[in-house]
N, C-alpha and C positions, 0 to 999 in steps of 0.2 A: 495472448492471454487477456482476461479480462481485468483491468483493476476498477476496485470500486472505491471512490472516495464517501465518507458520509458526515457531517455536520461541521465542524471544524476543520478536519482537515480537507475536503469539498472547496470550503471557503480560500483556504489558503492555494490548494491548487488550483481553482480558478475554475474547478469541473465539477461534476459527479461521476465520471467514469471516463477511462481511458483504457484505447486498445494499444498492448503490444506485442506485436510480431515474435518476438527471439523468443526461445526458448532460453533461461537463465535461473541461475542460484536467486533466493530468498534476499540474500546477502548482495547480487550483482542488481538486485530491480531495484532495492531500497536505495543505494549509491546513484542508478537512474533519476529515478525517481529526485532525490534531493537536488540531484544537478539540474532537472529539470525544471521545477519548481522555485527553486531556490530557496533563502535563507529561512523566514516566516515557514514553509512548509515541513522544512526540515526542522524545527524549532517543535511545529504540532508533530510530526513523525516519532520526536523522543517519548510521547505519551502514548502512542498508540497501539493497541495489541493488533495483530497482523495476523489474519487465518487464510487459509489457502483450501478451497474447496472444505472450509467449515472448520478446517484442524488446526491447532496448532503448531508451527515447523519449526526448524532452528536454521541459523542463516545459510549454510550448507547445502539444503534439501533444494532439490532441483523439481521447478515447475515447468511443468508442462507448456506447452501453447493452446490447450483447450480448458486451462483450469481459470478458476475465480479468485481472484485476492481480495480481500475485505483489508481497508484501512478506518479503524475504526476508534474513534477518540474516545476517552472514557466519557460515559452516559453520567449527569447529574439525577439525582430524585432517590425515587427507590420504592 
């Protein structure tokens, strides 16, 4: 799957975008994802809404390996 970092949390990961292999729960890539990253990312992850080929998921729902994950900080202005 595709993950997509963007503004903050970009920053904290170290990327814009990372590829992962597995197939896995919403719920098992975030747990990734934090051990990956470490603490700083996991810190931006608590604010972050998470879509998954554009939707909404709950930790549960199971992604594909061809899907896109948006990690996505909340936006300032308006």
């Amino acid at each position: 799957m595709r993950v997509r970092f963007f503004a903050a949390a970009a920053e904290a990961a170290g990327r814009d975008e990372q590829q992962i292999a597995a197939e896995s729960t919403l719920g098992e890539l975030l747990t990734t994802l934090r051990t990956e990253h470490g603490t700083e990312f996991a810190r931006v992850l608590e604010r972050c809404a998470i879509r998954v080929d554009g939707a909404t998921v709950d930790d549960d729902h199971v992604i594909a390996g061809t899907a896109t994950v948006d990690v996505l900080p909340p936006f300032a202005g308006g």
